[in-house]
Short mmCIF file of the C-alpha atoms (twelve columns), coordinates in Angstrom:
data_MODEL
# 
_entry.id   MODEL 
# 
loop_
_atom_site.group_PDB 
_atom_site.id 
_atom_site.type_symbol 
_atom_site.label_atom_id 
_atom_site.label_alt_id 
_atom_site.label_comp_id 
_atom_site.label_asym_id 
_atom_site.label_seq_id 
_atom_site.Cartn_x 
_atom_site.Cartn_y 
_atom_site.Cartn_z 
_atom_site.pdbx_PDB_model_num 
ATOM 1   C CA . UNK A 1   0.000   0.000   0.000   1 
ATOM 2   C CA . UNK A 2   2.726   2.060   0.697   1 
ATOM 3   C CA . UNK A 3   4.340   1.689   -2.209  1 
ATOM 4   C CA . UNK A 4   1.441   2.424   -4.643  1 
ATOM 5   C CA . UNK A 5   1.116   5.867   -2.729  1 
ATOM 6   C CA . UNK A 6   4.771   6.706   -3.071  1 
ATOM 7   C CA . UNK A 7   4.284   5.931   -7.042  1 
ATOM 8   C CA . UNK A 8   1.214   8.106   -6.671  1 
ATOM 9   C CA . UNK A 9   2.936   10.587  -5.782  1 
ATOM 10  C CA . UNK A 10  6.145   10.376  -7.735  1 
ATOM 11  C CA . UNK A 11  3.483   10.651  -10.873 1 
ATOM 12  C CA . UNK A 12  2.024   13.978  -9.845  1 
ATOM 13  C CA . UNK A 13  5.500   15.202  -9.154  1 
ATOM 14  C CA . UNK A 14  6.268   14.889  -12.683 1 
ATOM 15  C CA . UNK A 15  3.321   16.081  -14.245 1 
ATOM 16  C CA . UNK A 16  3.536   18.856  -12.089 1 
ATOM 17  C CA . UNK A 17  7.346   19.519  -13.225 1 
ATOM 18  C CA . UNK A 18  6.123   19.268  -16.999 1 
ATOM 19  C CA . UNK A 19  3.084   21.535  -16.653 1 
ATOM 20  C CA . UNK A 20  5.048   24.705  -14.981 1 
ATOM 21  C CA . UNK A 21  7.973   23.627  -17.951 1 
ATOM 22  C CA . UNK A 22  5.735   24.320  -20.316 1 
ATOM 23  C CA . UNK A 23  4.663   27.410  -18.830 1 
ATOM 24  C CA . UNK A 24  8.024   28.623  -18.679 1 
ATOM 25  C CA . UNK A 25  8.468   28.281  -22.118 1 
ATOM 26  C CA . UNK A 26  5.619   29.605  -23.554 1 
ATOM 27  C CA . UNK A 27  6.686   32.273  -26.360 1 
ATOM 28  C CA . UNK A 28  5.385   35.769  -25.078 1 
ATOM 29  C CA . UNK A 29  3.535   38.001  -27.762 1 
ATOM 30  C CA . UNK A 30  5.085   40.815  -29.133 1 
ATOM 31  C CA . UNK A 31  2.908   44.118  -29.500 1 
ATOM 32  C CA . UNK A 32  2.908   47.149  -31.767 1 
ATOM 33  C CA . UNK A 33  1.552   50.221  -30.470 1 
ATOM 34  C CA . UNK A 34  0.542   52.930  -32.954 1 
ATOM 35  C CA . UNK A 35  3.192   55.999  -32.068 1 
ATOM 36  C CA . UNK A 36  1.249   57.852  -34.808 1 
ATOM 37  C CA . UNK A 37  -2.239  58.030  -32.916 1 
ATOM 38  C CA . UNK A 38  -3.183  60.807  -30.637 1 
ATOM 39  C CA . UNK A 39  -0.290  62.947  -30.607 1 
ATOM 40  C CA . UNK A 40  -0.840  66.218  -28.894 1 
ATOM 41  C CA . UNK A 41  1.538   69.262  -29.510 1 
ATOM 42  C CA . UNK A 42  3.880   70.858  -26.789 1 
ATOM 43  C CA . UNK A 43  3.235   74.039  -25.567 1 
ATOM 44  C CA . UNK A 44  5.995   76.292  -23.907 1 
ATOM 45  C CA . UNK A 45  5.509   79.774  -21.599 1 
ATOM 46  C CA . UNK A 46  7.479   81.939  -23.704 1 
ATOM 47  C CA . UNK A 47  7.115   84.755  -21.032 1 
ATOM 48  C CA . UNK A 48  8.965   81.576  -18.305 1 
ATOM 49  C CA . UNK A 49  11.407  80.726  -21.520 1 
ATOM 50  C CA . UNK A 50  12.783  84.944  -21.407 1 
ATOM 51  C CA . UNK A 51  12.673  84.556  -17.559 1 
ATOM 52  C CA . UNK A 52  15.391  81.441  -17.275 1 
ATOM 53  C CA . UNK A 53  17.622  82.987  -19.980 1 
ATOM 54  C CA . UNK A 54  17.504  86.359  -18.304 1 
ATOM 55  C CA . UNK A 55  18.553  84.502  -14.860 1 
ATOM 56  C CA . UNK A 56  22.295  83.963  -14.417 1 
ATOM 57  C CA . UNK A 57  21.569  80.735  -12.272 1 
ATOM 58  C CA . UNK A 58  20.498  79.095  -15.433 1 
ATOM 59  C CA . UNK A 59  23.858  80.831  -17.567 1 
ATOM 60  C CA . UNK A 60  25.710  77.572  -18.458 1 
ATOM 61  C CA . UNK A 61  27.485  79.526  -21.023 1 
ATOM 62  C CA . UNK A 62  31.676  79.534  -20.526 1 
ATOM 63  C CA . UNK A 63  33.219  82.794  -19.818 1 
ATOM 64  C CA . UNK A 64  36.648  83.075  -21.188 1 
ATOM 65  C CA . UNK A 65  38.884  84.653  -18.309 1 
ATOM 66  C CA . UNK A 66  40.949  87.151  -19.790 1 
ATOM 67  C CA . UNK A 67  44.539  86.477  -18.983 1 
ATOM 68  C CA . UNK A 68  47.175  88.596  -16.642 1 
ATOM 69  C CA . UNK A 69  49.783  90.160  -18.161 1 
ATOM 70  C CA . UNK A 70  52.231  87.949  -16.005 1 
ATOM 71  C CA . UNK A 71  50.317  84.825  -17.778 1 
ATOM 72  C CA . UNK A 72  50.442  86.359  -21.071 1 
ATOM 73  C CA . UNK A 73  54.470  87.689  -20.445 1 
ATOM 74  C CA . UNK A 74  55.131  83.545  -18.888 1 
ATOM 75  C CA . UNK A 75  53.211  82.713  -22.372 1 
ATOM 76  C CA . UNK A 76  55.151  84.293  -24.822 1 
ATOM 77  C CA . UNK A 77  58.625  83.295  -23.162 1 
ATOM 78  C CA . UNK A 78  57.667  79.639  -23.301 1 
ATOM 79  C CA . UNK A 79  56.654  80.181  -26.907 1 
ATOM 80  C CA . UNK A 80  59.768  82.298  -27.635 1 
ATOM 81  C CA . UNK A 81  62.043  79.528  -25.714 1 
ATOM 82  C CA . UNK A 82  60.211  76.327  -28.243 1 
ATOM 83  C CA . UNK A 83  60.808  78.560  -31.495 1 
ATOM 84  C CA . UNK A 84  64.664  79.184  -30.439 1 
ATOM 85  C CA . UNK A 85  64.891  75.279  -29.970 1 
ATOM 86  C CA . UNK A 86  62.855  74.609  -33.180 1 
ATOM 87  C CA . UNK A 87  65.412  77.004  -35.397 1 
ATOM 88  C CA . UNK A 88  68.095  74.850  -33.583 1 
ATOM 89  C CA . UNK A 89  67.109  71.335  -33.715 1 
ATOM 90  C CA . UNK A 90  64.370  71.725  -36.445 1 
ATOM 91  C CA . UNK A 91  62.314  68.619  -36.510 1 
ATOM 92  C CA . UNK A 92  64.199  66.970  -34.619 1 
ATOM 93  C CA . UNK A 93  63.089  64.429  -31.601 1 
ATOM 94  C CA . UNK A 94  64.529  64.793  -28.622 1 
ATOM 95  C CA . UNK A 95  64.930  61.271  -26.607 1 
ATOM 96  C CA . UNK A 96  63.314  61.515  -23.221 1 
ATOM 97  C CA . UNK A 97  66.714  62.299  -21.654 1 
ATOM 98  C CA . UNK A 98  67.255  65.500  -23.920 1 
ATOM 99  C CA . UNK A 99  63.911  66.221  -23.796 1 
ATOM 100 C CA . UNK A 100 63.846  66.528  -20.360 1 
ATOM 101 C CA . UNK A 101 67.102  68.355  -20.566 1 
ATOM 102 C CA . UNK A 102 65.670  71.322  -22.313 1 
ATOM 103 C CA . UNK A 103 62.686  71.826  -20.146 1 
ATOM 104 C CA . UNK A 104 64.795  72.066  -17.199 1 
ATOM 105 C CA . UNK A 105 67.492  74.371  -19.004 1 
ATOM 106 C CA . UNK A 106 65.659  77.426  -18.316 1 
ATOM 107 C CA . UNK A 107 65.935  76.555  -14.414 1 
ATOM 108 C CA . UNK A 108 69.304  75.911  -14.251 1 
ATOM 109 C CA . UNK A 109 69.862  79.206  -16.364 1 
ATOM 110 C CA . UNK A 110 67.958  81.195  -13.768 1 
ATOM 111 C CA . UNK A 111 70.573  79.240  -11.185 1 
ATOM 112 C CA . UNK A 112 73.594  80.081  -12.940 1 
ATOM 113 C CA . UNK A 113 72.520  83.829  -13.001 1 
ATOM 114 C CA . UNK A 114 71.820  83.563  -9.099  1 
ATOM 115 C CA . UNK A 115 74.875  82.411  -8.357  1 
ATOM 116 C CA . UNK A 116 77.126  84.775  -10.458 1 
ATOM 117 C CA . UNK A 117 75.012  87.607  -8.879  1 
ATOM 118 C CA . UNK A 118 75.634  85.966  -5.496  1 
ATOM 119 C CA . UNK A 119 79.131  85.723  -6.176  1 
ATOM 120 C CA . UNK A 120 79.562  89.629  -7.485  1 
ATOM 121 C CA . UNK A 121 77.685  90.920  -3.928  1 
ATOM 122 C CA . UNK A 122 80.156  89.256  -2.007  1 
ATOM 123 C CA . UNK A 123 83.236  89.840  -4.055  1 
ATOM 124 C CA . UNK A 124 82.573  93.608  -4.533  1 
ATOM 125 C CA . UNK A 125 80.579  94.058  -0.895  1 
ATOM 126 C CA . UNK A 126 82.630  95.968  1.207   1 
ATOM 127 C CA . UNK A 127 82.051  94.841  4.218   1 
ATOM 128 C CA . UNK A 128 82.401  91.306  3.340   1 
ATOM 129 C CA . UNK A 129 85.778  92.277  2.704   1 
ATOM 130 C CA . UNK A 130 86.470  94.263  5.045   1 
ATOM 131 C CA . UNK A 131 85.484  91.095  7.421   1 
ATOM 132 C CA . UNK A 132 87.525  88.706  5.179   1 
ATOM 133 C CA . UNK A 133 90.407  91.057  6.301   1 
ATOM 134 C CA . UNK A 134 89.931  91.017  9.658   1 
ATOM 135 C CA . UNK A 135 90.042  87.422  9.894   1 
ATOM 136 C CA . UNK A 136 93.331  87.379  8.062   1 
ATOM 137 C CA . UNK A 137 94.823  89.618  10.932  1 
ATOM 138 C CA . UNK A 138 94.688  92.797  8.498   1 
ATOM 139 C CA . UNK A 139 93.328  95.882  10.218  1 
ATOM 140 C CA . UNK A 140 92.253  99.095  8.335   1 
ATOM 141 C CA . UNK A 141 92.136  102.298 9.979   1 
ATOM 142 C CA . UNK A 142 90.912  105.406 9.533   1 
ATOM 143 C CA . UNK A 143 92.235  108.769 9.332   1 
ATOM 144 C CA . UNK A 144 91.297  109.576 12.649  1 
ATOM 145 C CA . UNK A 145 92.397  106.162 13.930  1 
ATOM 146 C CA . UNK A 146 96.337  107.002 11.861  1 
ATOM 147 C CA . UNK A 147 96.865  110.051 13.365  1 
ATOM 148 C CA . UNK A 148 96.073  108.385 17.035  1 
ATOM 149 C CA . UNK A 149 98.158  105.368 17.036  1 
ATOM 150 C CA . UNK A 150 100.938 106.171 14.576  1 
ATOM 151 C CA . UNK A 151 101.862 109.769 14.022  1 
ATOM 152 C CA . UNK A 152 103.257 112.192 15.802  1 
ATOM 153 C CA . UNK A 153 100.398 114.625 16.476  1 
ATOM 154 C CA . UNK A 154 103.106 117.181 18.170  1 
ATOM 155 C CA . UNK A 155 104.690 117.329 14.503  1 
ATOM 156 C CA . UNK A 156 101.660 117.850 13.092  1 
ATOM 157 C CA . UNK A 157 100.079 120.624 15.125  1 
ATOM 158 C CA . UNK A 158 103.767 122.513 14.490  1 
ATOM 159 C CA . UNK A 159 103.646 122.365 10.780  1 
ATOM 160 C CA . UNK A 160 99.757  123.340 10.432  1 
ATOM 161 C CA . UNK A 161 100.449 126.143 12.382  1 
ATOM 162 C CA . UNK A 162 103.599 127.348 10.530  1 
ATOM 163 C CA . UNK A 163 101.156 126.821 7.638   1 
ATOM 164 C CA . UNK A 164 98.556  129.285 9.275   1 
ATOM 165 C CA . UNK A 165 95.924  126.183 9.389   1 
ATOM 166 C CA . UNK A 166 94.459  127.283 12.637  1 
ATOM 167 C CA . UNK A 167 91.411  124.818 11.796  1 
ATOM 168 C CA . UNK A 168 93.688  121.809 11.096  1 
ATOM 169 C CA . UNK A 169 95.822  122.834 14.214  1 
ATOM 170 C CA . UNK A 170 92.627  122.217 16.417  1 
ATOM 171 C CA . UNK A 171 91.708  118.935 15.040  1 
ATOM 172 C CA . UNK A 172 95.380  117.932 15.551  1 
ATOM 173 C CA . UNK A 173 95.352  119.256 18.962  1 
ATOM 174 C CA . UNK A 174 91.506  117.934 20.155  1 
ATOM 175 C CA . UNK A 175 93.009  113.978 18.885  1 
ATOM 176 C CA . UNK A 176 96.312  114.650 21.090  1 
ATOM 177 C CA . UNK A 177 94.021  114.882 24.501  1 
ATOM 178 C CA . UNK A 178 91.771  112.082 23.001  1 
ATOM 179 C CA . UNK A 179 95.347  109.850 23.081  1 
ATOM 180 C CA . UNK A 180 96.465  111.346 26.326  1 
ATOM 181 C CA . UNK A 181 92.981  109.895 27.510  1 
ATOM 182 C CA . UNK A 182 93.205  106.583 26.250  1 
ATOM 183 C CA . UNK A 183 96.821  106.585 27.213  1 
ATOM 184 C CA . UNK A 184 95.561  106.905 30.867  1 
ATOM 185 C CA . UNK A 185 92.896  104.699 30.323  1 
ATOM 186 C CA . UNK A 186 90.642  107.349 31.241  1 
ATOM 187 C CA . UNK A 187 88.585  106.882 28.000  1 
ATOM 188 C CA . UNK A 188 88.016  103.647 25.841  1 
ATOM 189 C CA . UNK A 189 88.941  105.405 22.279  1 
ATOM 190 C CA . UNK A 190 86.951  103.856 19.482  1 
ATOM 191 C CA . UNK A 191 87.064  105.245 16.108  1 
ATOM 192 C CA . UNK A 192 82.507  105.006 16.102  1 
ATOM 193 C CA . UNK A 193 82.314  106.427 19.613  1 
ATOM 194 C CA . UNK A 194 80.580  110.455 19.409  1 
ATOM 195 C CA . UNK A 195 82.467  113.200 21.791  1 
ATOM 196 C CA . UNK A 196 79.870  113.128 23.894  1 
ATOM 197 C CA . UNK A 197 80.456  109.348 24.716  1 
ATOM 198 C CA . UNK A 198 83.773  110.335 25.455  1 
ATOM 199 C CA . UNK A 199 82.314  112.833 28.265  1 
ATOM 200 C CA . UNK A 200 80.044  110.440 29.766  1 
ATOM 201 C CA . UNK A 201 83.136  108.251 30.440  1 
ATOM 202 C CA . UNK A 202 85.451  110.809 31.890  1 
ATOM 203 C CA . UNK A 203 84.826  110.553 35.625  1 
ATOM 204 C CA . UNK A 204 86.722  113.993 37.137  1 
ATOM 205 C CA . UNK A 205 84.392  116.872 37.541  1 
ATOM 206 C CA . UNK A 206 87.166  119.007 36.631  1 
ATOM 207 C CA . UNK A 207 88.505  116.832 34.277  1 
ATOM 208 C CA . UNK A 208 85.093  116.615 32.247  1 
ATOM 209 C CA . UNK A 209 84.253  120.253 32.441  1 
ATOM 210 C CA . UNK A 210 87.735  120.836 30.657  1 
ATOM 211 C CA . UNK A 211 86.966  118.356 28.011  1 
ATOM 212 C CA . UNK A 212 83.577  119.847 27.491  1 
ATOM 213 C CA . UNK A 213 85.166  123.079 26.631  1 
ATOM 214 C CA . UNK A 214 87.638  121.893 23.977  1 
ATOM 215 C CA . UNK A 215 84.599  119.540 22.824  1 
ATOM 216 C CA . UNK A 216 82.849  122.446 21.647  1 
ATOM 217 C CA . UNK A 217 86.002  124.250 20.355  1 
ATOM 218 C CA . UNK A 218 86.201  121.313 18.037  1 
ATOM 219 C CA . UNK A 219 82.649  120.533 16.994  1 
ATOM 220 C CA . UNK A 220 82.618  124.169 15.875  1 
ATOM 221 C CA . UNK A 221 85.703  124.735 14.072  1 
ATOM 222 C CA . UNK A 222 85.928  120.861 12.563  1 
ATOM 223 C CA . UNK A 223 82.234  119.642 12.051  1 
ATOM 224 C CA . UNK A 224 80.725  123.004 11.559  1 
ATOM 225 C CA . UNK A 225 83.631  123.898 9.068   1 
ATOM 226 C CA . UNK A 226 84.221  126.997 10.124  1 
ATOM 227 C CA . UNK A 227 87.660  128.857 9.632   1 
ATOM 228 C CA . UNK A 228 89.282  130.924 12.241  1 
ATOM 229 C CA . UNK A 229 91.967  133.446 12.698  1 
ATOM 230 C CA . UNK A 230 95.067  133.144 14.617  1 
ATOM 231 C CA . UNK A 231 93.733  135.536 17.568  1 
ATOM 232 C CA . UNK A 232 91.059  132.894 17.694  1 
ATOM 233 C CA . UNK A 233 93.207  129.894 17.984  1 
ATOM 234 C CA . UNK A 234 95.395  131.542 20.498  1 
ATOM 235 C CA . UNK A 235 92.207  132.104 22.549  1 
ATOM 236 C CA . UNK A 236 91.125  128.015 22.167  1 
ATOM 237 C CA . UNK A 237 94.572  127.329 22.592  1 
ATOM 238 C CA . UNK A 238 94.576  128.150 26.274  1 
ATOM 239 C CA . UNK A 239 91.755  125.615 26.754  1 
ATOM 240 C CA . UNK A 240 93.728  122.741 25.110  1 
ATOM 241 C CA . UNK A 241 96.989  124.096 27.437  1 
ATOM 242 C CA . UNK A 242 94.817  123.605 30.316  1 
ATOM 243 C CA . UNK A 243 93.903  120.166 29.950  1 
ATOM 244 C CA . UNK A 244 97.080  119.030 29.163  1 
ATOM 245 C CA . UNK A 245 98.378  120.316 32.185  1 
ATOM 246 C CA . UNK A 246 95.890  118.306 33.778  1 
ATOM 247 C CA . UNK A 247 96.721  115.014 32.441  1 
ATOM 248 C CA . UNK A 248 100.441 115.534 32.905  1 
# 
C-alpha cells in the first residue's frame, strides 16, 4: 500500500514539473503600439522661456577669463624659448633624456645667473671684505684712527700752524688729549664712539668740564667747518693748554 502511494505521488511530481515547464516556455507576444495616434503638440511659456535665460543661475554659457599680463608675459617666453629650440634642432626628436634636458634648461639658467650675482655681492661688498680682512689679521684704519696710534700729532700741530691752518691745528690738537685719555685709560677710544660718549666716560668733575670746553672748540671749528683766525686759535689754545696740564 505504501508503495502504490509513493508511485502516486512520484506521478504527480512529474506532471507537475512538466506543466510549470511548459509554462516557462511559452513564447510571449510581441505588441505594436501605434506611435502615430493621438499625438498632442507641446506648448511652452514663452514669457517663463525669457525669464530662465535672463537669470544667471540658469547661464551655463563659458566665460573666457581674460589672462594677466604675467600669464600672457610667462606665455610668450615659453613660446619664444620652443621657437629658439625649433630654429636649432628643427624637426628633430629629442629622446626623453634630452627632452627633459631642455625643459629644465631654463631653471638651471635662472641658477647660474643667481649664483654669479651671489658671487659679485660678495666679491665687490665691502664689508664682506672688510670682514675677510679682519680674519686674516689685516686691520684698516681710519684717518682719525692714523693720526692716534701712529703719528706724531706734536709734529703735526707745528707744521699746520707754521702753515697758518688754525682749523687743522685744532683737530690735531683735540686727537692729542683724546690719546692722552686713552693713554691713561681714562677713556676707551673707538674710532665710532661720538664726543659726547667720550664725556660720559670721563669721571673727574674738573677733568670733564675741561673736556667739554675743547669739545665744543672742536665741533665748531671741525664739524661746523668753520675757519678761524690766529687771535682765535690763540684764545682756544689756552683751553687745550689747560687740559694738558691736567693730564700731565
Amino acid at each position: 500500500m505504501k508503495l502504490f502511494q509513493f508511485s502516486i505521488f512520484i506521478v504527480l511530481s512529474l506532471f507537475t514539473s512538466l506543466v510549470f515547464a511548459q509554462e516557462d516556455t511559452l513564447v510571449q507576444p510581441d505588441f505594436e503600439y501605434d506611435k502615430t495616434q493621438n499625438l498632442q503638440p507641446v506648448s511652452f511659456n514663452e514669457a517663463k522661456i525669457e525669464d530662465y535665460k535672463n537669470d544667471s543661475d540658469f547661464d551655463y554659457s563659458e566665460i573666457k577669463k581674460e589672462q594677466s599680463a604675467w600669464a600672457k608675459f610667462k606665455r610668450w617666453v615659453s613660446n619664444l624659448w620652443d621657437e629658439f629650440w625649433h630654429w636649432l634642432l628643427g624637426d628633430y626628436k629629442a629622446s626623453s633624456f634630452w627632452a627633459v634636458f631642455i625643459e629644465i634648461l631654463p631653471y638651471l639658467i635662472l641658477f647660474i645667473i643667481i649664483c654669479f650675482v651671489v658671487y659679485l655681492f660678495i666679491k665687490l661688498n665691502p664689508a664682506g671684505n672688510y670682514n675677510a680682512t679682519k680674519e686674516t689679521g689685516e686691520v684698516f684704519l681710519s684717518e682719525e684712527e692714523k693720526i692716534i696710534y701712529n703719528e706724531d700729532i706734536n709734529q703735526l700741530i707745528a707744521e699746520a700752524l707754521e702753515n697758518k691752518q688754525y682749523r687743522l691745528a685744532i683737530r690735531y690738537s683735540y686727537l692729542l688729549v683724546l690719546r692722552e685719555l686713552k693713554n691713561k685709560e681714562i677713556i676707551n677710544y673707538q674710532f665710532q664712539k661720538t664726543n659726547h660718549d667720550y664725556l660720559a666716560e670721563i669721571e673727574s668733575e674738573q677733568l670733564n668740564l675741561q673736556f667739554k670746553k675743547i669739545t665744543k672748540w672742536y665741533d665748531f671749528v671741525w664739524y661746523g667747518d668753520f675757519s678761524i683766525s690766529e687771535k682765535e686759535y690763540e684764545h682756544a689754545a689756552k683751553d687745550f693748554t689747560a687740559i694738558k696740564n691736567q693730564l700731565s
